[in-house]
C-alpha positions in Angstrom: 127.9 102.7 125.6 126.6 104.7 122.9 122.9 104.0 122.3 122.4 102.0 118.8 119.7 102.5 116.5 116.7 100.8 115.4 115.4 99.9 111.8 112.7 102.9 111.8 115.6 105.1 112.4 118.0 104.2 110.0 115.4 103.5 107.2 113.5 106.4 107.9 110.1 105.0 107.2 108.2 106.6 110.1 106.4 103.4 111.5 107.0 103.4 114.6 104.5 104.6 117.5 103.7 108.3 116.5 105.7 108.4 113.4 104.5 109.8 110.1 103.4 106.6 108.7 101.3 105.1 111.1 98.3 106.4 110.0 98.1 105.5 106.3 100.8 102.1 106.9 100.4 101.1 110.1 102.8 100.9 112.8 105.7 98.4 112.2 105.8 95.0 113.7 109.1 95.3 115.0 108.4 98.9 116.6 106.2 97.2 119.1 106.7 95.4 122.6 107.4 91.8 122.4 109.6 89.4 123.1 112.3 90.3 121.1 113.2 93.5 123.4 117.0 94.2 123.6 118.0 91.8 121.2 121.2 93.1 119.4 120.7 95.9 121.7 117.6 97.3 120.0 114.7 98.6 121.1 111.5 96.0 120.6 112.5 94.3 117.8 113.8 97.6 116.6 117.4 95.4 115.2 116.0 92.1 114.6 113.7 93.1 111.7 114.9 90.5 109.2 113.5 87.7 111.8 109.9 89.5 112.5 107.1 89.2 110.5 104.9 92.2 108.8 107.3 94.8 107.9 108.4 96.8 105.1 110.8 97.5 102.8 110.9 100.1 100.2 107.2 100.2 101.0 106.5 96.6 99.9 105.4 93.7 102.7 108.2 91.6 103.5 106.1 88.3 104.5 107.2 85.8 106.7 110.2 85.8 108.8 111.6 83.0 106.7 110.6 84.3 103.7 112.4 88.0 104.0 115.3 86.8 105.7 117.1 86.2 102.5 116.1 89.2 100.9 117.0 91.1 104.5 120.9 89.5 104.2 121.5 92.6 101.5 120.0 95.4 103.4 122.7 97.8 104.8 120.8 98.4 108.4 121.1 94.3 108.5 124.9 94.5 107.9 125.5 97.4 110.1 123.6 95.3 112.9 126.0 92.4 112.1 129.3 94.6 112.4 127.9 96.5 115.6 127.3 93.2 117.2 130.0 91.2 116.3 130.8 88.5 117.6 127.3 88.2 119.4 125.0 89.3 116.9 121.7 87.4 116.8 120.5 86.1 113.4 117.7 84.3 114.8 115.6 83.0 118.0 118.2 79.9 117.8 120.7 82.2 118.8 119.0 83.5 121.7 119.6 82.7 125.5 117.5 79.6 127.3 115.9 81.8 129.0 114.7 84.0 126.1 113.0 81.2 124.6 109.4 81.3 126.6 107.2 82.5 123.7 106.6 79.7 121.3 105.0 81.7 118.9 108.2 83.8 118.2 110.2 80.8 117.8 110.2 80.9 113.8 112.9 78.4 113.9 114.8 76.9 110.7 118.0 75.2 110.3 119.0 77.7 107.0 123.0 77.6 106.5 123.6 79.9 103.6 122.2 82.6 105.9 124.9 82.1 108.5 127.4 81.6 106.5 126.6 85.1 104.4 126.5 86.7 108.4 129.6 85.4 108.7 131.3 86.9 106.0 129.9 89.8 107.2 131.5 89.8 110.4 135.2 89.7 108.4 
């Protein structure tokens, strides 16, 4: 299986660990070991951006992971994840396996609808 790529690579903003960036933004929240390692075959949380908290886009802090995920459902990584993924792609820590589910502080949980049903008319 070809290896997939992670937000920092597609989006080019040199976050991650020893990228360009770090030193005047900071490494990215999702370039980091957590608990989201391997979800939608990424690398830390490398392609579940839209659910993790602190990064950017276009230079500008997302916020929350409730608050970006909206604004992440137009973002052309996010929709490339989708398609790659199909028909297991992970929207959120709801979809993840019982035993993934350990770390309560990564559970940002919400019942939102419209975002599944805009994932899902990605995945036609």
């Amino acid at each position: 299986m070809t290896r997939k790529k992670n937000c920092w690579e597609v989006k080019k903003c040199e976050r991650q660990p020893g990228g360009a960036k770090v030193e005047e933004l900071g490494v990215c929240s999702s370039a980091v070991p957590g608990n989201f390692e391997g979800i939608n075959h990424g690398t830390h949380g490398g392609r579940f951006c839209w659910r993790i908290a602190g990064t950017l886009c276009g230079g500008k802090p997302q916020g929350t992971a409730a608050q970006k995920t909206f604004n992440c459902l137009n973002c052309d990584f996010f929709k490339q994840v989708v398609k790659e993924e199909s028909p297991n792609f992970m929207l959120s820590p709801a979809d993840f396996p019982i035993n993934m589910k350990s770390d309560q502080n990564n559970q940002d949980l919400c019942s939102e609808t419209e975002p599944e049903q805009q994932v899902n008319a990605i995945k036609k």
